[in-house]
KOLFIZA-13784 format. One record per residue (C-alpha): residue number from 1; x, y, z. Coordinates in Angstrom, 3 decimals, decimal comma. Last residue first. Example, Ala and Ser with C-alpha at 12.3 -4.5 7.8 and 13.67 -1.06 7.14 Angstrom:
2
[node 2; [13,670; -1,060; 7,140]];
[node 1; [12,300; -4,500; 7,800]];
***
This chain:
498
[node 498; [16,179; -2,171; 15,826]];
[node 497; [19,219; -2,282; 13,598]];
[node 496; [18,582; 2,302; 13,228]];
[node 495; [21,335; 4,113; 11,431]];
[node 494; [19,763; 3,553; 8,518]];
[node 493; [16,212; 4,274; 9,419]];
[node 492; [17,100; 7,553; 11,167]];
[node 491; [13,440; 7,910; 12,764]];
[node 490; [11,474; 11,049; 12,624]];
[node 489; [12,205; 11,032; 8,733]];
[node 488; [8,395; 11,388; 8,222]];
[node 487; [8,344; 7,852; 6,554]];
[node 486; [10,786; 6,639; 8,719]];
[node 485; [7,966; 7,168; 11,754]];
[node 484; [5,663; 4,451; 10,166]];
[node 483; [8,152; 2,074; 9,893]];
[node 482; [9,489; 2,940; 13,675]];
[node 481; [5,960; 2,883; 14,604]];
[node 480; [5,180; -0,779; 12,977]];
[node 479; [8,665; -2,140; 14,987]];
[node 478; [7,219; -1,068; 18,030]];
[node 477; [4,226; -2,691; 17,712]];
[node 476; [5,716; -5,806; 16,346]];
[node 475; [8,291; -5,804; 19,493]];
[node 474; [5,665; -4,984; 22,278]];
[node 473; [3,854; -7,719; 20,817]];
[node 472; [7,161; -10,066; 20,937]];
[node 471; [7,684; -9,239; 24,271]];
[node 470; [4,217; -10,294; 25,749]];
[node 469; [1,077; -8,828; 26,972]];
[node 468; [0,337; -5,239; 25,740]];
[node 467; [-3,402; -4,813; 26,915]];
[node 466; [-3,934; -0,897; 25,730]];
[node 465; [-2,249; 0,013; 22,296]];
[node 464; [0,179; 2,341; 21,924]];
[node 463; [-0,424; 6,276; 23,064]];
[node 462; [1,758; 8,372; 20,283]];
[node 461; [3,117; 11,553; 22,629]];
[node 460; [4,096; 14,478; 21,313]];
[node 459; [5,821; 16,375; 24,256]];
[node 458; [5,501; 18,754; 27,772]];
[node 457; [3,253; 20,837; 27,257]];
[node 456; [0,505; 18,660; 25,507]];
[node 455; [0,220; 16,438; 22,686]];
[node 454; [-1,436; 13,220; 22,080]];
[node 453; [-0,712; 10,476; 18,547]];
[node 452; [-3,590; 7,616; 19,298]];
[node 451; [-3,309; 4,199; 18,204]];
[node 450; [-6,125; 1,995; 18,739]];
[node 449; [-7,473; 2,796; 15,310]];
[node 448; [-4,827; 0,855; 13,382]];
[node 447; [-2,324; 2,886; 12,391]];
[node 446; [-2,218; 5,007; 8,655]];
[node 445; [-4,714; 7,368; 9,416]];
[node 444; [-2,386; 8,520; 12,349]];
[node 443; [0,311; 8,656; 10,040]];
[node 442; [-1,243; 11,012; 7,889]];
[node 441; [-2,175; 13,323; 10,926]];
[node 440; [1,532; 13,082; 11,793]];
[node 439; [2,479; 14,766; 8,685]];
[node 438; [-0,074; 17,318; 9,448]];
[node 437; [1,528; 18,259; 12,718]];
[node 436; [4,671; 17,735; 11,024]];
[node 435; [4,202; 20,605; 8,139]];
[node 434; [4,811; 23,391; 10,408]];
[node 433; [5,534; 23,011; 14,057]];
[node 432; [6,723; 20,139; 16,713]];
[node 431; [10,164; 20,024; 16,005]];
[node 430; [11,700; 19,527; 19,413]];
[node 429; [13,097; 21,718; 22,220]];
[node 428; [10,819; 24,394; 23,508]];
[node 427; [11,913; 24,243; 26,896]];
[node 426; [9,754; 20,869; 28,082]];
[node 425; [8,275; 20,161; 23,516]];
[node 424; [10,156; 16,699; 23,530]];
[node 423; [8,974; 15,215; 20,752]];
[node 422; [7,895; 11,252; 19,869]];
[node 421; [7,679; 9,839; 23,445]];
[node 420; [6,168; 6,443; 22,543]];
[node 419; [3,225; 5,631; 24,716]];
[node 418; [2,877; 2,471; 27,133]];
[node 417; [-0,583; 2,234; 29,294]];
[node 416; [-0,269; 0,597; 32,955]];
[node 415; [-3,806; 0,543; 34,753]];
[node 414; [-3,243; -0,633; 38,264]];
[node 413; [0,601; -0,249; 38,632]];
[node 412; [0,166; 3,296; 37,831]];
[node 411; [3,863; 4,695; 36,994]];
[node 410; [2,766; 4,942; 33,653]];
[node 409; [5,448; 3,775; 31,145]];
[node 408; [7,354; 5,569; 28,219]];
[node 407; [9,430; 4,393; 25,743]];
[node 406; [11,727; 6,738; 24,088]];
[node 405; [12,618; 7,525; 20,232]];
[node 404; [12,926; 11,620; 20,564]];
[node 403; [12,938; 13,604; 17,738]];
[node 402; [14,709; 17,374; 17,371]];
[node 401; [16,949; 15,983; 15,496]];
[node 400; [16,888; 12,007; 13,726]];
[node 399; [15,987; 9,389; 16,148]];
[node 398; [17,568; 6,151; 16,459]];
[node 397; [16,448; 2,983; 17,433]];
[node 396; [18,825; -0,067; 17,903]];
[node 395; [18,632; -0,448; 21,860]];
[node 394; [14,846; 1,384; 22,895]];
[node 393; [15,809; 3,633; 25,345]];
[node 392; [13,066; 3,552; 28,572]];
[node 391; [11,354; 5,757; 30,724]];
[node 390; [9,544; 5,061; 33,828]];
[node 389; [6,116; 8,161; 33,895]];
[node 388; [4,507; 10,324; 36,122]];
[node 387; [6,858; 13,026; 35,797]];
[node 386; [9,315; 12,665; 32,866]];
[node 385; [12,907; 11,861; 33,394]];
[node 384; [15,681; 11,180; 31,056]];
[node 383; [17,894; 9,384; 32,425]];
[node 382; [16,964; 6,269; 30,558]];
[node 381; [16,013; 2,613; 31,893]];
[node 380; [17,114; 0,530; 29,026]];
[node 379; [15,090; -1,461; 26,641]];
[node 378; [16,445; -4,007; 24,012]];
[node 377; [17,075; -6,764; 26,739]];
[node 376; [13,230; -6,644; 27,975]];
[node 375; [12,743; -7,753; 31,987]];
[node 374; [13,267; -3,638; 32,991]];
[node 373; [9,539; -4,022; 30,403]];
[node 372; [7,973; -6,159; 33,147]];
[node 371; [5,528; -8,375; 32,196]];
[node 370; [1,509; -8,527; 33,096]];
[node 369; [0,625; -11,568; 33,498]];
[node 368; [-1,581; -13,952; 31,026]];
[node 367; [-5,148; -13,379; 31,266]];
[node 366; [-4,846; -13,291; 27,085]];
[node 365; [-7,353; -11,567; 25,092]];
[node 364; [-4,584; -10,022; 22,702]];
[node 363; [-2,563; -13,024; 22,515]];
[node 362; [-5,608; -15,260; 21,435]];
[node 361; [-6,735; -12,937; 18,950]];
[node 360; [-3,106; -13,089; 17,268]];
[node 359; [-3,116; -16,750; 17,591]];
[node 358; [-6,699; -16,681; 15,876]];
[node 357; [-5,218; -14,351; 13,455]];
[node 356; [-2,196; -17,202; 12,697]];
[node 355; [-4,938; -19,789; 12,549]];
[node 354; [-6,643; -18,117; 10,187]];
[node 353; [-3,830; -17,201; 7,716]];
[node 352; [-3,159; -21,053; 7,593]];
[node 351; [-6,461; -22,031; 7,166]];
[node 350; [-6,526; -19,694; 4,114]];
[node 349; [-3,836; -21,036; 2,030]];
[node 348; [-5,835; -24,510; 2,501]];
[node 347; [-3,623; -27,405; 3,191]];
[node 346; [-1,552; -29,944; 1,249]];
[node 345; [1,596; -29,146; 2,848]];
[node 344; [2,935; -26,765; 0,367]];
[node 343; [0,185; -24,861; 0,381]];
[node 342; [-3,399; -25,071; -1,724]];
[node 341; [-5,473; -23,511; -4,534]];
[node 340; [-8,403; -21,363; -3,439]];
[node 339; [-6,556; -18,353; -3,823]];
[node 338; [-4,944; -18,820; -6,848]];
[node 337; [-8,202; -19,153; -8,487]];
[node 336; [-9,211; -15,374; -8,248]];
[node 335; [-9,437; -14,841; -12,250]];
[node 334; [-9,924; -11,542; -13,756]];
[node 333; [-6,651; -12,010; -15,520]];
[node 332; [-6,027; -7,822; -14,461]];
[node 331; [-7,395; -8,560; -10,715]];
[node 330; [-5,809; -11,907; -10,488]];
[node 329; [-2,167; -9,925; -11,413]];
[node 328; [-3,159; -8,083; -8,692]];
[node 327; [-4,393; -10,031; -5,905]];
[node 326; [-1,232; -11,803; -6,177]];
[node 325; [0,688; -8,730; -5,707]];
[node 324; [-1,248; -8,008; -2,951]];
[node 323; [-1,073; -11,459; -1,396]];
[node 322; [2,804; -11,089; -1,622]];
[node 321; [2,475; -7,481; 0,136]];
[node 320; [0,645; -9,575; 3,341]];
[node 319; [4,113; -10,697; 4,229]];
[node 318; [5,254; -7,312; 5,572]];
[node 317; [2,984; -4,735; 4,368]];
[node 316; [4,843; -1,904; 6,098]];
[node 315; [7,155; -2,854; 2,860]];
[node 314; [4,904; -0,980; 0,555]];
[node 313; [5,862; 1,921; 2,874]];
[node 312; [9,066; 1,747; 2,529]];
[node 311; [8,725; 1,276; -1,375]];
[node 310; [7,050; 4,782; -1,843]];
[node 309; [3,367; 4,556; -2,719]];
[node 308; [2,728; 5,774; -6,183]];
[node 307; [1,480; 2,631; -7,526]];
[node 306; [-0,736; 1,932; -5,119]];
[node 305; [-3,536; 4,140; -6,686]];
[node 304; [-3,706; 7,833; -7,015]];
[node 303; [-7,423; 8,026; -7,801]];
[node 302; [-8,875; 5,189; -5,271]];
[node 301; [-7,058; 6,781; -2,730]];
[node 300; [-8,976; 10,065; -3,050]];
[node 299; [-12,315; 7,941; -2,874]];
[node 298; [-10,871; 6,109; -0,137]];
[node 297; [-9,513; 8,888; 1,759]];
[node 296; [-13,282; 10,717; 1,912]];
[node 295; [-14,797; 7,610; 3,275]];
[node 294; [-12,568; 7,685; 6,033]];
[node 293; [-13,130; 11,345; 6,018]];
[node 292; [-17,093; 11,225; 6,657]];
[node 291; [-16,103; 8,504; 9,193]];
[node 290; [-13,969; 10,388; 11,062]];
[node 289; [-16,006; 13,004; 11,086]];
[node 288; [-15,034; 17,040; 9,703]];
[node 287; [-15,968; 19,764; 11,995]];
[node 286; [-13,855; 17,969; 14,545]];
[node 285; [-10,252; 18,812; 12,749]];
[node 284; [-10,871; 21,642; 10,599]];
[node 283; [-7,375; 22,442; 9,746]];
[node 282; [-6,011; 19,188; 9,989]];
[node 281; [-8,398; 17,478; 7,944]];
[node 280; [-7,982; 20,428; 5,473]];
[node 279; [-4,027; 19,305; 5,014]];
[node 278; [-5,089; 15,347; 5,416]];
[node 277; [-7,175; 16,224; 2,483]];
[node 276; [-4,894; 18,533; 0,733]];
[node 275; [-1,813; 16,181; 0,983]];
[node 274; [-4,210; 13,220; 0,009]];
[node 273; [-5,386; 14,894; -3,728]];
[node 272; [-8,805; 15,543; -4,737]];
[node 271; [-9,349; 18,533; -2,146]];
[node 270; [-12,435; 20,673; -3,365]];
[node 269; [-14,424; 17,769; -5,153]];
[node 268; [-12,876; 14,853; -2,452]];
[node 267; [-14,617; 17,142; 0,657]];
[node 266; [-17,596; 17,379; -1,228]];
[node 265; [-17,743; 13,614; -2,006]];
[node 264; [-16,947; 12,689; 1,601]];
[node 263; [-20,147; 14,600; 2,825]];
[node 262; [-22,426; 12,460; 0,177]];
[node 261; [-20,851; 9,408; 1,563]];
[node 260; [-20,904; 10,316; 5,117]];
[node 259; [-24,479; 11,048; 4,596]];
[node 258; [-25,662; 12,724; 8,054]];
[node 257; [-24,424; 12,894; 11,339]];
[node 256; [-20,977; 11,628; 10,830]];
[node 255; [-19,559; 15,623; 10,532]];
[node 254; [-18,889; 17,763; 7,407]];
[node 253; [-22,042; 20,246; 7,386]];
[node 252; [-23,250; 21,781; 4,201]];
[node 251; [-22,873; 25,381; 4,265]];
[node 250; [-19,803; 25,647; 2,499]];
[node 249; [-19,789; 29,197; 0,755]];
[node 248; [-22,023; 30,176; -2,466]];
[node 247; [-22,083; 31,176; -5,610]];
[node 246; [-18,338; 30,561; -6,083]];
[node 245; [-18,662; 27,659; -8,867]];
[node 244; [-17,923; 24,782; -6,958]];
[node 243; [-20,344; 25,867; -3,562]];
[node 242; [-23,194; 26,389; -6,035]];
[node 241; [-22,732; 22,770; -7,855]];
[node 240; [-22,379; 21,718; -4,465]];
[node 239; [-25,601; 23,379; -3,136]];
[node 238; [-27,466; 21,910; -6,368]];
[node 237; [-26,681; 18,742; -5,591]];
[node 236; [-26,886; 18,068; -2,252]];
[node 235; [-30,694; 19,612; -2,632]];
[node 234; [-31,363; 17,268; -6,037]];
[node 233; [-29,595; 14,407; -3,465]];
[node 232; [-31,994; 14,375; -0,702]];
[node 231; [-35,275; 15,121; -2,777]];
[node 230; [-34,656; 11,682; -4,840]];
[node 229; [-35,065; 13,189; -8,748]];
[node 228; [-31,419; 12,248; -9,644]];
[node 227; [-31,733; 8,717; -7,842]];
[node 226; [-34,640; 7,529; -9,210]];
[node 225; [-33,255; 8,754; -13,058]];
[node 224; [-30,532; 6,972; -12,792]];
[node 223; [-26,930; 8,337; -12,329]];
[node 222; [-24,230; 8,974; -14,155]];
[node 221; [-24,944; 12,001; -15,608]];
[node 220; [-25,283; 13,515; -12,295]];
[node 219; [-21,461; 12,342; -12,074]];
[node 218; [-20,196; 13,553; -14,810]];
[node 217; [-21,760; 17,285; -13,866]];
[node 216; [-19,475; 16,627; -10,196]];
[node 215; [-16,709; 15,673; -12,267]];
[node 214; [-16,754; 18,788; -14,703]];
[node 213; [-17,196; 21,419; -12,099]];
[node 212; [-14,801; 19,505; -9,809]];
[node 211; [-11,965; 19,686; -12,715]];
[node 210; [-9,068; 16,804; -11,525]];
[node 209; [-5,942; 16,003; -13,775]];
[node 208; [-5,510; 12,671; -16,114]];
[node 207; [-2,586; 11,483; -14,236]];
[node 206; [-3,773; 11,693; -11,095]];
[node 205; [-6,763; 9,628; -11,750]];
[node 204; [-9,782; 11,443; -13,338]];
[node 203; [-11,702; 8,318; -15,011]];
[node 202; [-10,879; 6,426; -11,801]];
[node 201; [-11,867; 9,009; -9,355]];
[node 200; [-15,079; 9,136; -11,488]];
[node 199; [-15,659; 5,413; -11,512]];
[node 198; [-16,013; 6,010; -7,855]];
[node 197; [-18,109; 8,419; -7,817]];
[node 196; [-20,841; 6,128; -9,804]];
[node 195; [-20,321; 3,524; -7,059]];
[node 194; [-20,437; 5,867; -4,408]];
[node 193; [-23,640; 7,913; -5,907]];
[node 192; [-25,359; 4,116; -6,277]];
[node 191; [-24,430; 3,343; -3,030]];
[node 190; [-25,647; 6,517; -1,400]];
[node 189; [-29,030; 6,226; -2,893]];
[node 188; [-29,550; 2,091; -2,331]];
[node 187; [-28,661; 3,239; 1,386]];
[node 186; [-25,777; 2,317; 2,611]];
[node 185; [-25,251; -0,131; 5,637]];
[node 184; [-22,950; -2,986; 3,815]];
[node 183; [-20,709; -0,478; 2,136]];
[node 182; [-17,360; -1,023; 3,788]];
[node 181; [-16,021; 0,816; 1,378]];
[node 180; [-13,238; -2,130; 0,367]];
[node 179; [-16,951; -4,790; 0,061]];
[node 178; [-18,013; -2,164; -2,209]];
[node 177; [-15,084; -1,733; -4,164]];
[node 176; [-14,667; -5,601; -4,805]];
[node 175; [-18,487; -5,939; -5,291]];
[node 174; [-17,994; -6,207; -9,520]];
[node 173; [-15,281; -9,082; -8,846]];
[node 172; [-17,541; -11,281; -6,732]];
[node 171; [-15,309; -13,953; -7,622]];
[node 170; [-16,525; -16,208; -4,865]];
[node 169; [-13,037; -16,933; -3,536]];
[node 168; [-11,718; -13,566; -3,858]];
[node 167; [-15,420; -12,304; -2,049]];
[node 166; [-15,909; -12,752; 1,487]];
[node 165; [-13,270; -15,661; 2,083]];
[node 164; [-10,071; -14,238; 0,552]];
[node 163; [-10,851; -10,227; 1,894]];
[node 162; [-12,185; -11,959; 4,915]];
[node 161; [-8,847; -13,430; 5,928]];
[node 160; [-6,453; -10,703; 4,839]];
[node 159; [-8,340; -8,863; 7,608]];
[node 158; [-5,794; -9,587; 9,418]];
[node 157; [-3,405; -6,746; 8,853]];
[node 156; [-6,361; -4,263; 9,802]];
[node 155; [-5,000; -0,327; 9,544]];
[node 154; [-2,017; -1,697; 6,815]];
[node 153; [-3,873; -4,401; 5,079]];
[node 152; [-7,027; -1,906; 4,815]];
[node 151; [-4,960; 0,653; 3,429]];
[node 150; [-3,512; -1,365; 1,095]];
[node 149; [-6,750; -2,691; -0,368]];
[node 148; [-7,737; 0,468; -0,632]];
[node 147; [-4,587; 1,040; -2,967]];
[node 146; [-4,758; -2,051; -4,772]];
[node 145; [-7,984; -0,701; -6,178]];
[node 144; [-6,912; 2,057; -7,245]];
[node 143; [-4,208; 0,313; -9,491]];
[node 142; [-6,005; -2,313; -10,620]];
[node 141; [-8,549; 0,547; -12,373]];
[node 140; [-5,851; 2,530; -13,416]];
[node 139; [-3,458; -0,049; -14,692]];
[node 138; [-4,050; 0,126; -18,695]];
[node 137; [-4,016; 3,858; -18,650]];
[node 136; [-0,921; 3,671; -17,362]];
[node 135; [1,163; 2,996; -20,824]];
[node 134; [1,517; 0,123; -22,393]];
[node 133; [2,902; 0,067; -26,543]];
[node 132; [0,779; -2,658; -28,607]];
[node 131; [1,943; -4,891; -30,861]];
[node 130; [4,883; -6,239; -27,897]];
[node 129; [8,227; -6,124; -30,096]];
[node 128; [8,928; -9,561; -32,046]];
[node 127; [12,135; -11,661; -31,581]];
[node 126; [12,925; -14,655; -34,275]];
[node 125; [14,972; -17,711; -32,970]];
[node 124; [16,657; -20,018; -35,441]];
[node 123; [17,875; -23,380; -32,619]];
[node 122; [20,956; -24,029; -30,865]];
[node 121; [22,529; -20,880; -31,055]];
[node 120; [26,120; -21,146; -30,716]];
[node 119; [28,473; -18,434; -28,985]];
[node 118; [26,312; -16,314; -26,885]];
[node 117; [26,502; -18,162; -23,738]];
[node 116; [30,427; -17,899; -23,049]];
[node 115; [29,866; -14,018; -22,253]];
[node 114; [27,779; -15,824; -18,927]];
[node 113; [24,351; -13,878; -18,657]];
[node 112; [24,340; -11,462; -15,947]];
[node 111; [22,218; -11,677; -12,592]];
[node 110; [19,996; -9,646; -10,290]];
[node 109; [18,056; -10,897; -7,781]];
[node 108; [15,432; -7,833; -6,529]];
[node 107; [16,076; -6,684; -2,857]];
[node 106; [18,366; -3,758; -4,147]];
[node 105; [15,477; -2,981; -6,161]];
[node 104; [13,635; -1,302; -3,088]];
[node 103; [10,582; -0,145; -5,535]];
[node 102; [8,276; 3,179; -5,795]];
[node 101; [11,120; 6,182; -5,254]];
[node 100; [13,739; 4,121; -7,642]];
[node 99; [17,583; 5,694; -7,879]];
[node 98; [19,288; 4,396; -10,552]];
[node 97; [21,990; 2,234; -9,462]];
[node 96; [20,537; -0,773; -9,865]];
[node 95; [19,384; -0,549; -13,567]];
[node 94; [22,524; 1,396; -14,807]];
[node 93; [24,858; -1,677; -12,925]];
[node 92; [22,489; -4,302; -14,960]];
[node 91; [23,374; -3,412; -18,180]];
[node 90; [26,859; -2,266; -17,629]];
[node 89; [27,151; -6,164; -16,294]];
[node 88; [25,918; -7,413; -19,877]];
[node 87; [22,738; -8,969; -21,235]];
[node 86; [21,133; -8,502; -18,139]];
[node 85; [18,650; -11,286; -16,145]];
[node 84; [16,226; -10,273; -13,334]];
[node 83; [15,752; -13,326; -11,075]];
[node 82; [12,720; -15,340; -8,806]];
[node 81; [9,696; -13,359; -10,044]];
[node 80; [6,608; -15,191; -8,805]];
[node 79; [5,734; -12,121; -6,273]];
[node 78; [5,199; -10,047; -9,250]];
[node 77; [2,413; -11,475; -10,114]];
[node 76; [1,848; -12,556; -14,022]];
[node 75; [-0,801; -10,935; -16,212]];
[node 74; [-2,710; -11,606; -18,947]];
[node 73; [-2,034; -15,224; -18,875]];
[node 72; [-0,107; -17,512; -20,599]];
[node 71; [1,066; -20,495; -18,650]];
[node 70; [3,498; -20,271; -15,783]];
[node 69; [6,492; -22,092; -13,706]];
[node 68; [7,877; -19,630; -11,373]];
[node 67; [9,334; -16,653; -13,321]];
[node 66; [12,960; -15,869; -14,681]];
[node 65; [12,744; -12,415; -16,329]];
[node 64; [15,151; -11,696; -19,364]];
[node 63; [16,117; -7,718; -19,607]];
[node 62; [16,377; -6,019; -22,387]];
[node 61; [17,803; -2,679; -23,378]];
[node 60; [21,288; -3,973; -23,314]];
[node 59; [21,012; -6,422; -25,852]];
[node 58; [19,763; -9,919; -25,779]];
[node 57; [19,466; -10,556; -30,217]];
[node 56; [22,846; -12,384; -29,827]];
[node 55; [21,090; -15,736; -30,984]];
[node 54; [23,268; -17,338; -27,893]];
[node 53; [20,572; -15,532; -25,340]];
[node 52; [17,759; -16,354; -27,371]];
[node 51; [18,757; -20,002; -27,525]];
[node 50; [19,795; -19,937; -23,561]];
[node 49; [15,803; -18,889; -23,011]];
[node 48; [14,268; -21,275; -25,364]];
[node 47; [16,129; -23,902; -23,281]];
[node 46; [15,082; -22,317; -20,304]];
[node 45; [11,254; -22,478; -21,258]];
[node 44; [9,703; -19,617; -22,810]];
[node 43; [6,454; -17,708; -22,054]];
[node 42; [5,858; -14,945; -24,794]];
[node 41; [5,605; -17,045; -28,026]];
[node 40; [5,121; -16,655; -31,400]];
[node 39; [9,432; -17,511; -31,713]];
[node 38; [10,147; -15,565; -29,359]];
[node 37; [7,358; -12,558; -28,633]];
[node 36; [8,275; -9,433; -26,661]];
[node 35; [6,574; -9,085; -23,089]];
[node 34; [3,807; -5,907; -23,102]];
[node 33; [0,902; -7,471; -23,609]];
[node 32; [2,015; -10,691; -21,118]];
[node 31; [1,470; -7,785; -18,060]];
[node 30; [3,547; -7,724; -15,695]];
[node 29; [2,580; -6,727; -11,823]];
[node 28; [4,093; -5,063; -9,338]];
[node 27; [2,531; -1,166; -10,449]];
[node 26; [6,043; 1,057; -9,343]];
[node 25; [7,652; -2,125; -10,645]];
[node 24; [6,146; -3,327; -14,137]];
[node 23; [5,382; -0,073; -14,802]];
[node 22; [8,820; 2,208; -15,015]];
[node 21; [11,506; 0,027; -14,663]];
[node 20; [10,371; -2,926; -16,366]];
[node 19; [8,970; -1,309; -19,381]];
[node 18; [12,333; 0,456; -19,453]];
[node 17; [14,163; -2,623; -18,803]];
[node 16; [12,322; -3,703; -21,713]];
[node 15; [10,390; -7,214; -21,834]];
[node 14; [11,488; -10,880; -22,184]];
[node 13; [9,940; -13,836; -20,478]];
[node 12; [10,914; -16,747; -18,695]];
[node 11; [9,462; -20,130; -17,155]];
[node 10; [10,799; -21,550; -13,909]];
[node 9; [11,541; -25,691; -13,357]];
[node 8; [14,233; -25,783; -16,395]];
[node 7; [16,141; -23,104; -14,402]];
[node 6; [19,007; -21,622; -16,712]];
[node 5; [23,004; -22,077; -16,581]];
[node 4; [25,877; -20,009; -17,025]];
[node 3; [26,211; -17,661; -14,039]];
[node 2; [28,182; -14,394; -14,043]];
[node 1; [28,722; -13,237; -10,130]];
***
């Protein structure tokens, strides 16, 4: 559809579609640097707007972005984009169907400009390029930290709470990483060395390529003087300078009882990238602790940054991806005052987002009764037996080969627990070998902590959460493992309406 008419309650801004296409997506935020100046000016109103369009300077390589209502900043979130605007329908059929790994743009409101529009300008219009070209140096830091931030949406979805109240609305913007580390119990050694490692994951994103020799020497550098002569760490440090350059194996122990910071550093030096660390994860299983590689994911997190996530998972964020956005652009203008501004009804953001985690809290200590999944429309008893257990279809879910998508229900009227039958593994059907057993691992990191993939003789098994009380829970849990399960094309997400 063409339309004719601008919003004269948004503001708008013009940029590349190449600039748009390559940062201001994969990263979701846009940065004023990089929009061209009208007339001195980035931000335009829609008058301004229809004047550049009918100056016949909108070609094809531009695109005009309709915002909410906005001064100039540094950066603008994403989330206040209301329409993409071509210059011509070619224009805007190259951007959609190009195929985007970071960003669902089919979601994104596209529009063309009316031919009629680019008659009579009303008013002399001169169009300057941005002075300085962006590249993705000037999202690293952002960019990392988005990416913790993601994982902690994702594993705690209501946490949103105390990432507004325990430091957005205080500004505490040089504890952000600290407070995403969960860094409270540290030692004044082991947060300085996490701080200072940190800021090496940054300095060696993926981009910028990864030489453990050369980090781990960075990183001494770093550090004070207290912290370089501290017994603990010269004896760390010399056995991982030793273990880097060949002179000696790995003799330093990877489980929780010791430094899980110091521990998670090794592991990050010899596998800087997720795929290895899940990989060696995997391999090692209980020699390496859960906490040592919770730490350990962070750091490696930290260095690829949201950016590259994949837009299905971005959309595992549901709602809370709007706050991330936000967070964003707040992050770059180093300003957190959009989160202490109120809703539409005159109330705090925040007392909204605590009374829906106090609901949550509420539904998950409830006395209510137990109910009876042959009571749920979208499951159906199946015919597919396994001892022990009812099993269920779930309506609107389908697997891809060798996967199964089944509920499954202890027979134990005392102590029910619900697990997803993943994998059938009775006569060796399924695909439980080669890269899925670590692909699960990755998922596993992914769910909150009550989730709990099992496998034995008879199937791959992901054990839900204990005290399931109502439909809609069942539903939201279910719906988080079919996300989580597209990812590692277990689940047919097209086919699937569930």
């Amino acid at each position: 559809m063409i339309t004719t008419l601008f919003n004269s309650e948004s503001s708008y801004v013009v940029v590349t579609r190449k600039y748009l296409s390559r940062l201001v997506l994969p990263y979701e935020v846009l940065l004023d640097s990089q929009c061209y100046l009208i007339n001195d000016v980035t931000i335009i109103n829609a008058d301004r707007a229809l004047s550049f369009v009918q100056s016949g300077q909108f070609t094809d390589d531009l695109v005009l972005l309709e915002i909410v209502k906005a001064t100039q900043k540094k950066a603008y979130s994403l989330s206040g984009l209301k329409k993409i605007w071509f210059a011509t329908n070619d224009a805007r059929d190259i951007f959609l169907d190009r195929s985007y790994a970071n960003f669902d743009v089919g979601k994104l409101n596209c529009d063309v400009v009316a031919l009629d529009q680019k008659d009579i300008c009303s008013e002399v219009i001169i169009i300057a390029k941005p002075a300085k070209v962006s590249n993705k140096s000037d999202f690293v830091t952002e960019d990392g930290i988005l990416a913790l931030v993601y994982e902690k949406l994702i594993t705690e979805p209501y946490s949103i709470v105390s990432l507004k109240n325990d430091f957005l609305r205080e500004n505490k913007v040089n504890n952000v990483m600290d407070y995403l580390f969960g860094s409270q119990s540290l030692s004044v050694l082991e947060l300085e060395v996490q701080r200072a490692f940190s800021q090496q994951c940054l300095d060696n994103s993926l981009d910028y390529g990864w030489d453990a020799y050369n980090v781990l020497n960075s990183l001494n550098e770093q550090l004070s003087k207290s912290v370089k002569n501290d017994h603990q760490f010269e004896v760390w440090f010399q056995k991982v300078q030793a273990l880097i350059t060949g002179n000696s194996p790995l003799d330093i122990p990877l489980d929780d009882n010791g430094s899980h910071v110091l521990r998670a550093i090794i592991l990050v030096l010899l596998n800087p990238e997720l795929d290895n660390l899940v990989a060696i994860k995997a391999q090692l299983d209980k020699n390496i602790g859960e906490e040592v590689f919770k730490v350990a994911k962070s750091f490696v997190l930290l260095r690829a940054g949201y950016s590259l996530f994949e837009f299905h998972q971005r959309e595992l964020l549901g709602d809370n991806r709007i706050f991330l956005q936000d967070l964003n652009a707040a992050l770059h203008n180093k300003d957190f005052s959009i989160f202490t501004e109120t809703g539409d009804r005159g109330a705090p953001v925040e007392s909204s987002i605590e009374s829906e985690a106090q609901q949550y809290e509420v539904a998950i200590l409830s006395d209510e009764p137990r109910f009876l999944l042959s009571d749920i429309e979208y499951l159906s008893k199946s015919e597919d037996k396994l001892e022990g257990f009812n099993t269920y279809l779930i309506d609107g879910l389908i697997p891809n080969a060798g996967f199964n998508a089944e509920l499954l229900e202890t027979q134990d009227s005392d102590s029910t627990q619900l697990f997803y039958w993943l994998i059938d593994r009775r006569a060796d059907n399924g695909k439980y070998k080669g890269k899925i057993g670590i692909d699960l691992l990755q998922i596993q990191s992914n769910l909150p902590l009550d989730y709990r993939f099992e496998v034995d003789a008879s199937g791959v098994f992901l054990r839900l959460p204990p005290n399931i009380h109502n439909e809609i829970q069942l539903k939201q849990i279910l719906t988080l493992v079919k996300d989580q399960l597209s990812i590692v094309k277990a689940i047919n997400a097209r086919k699937s309406s569930f």
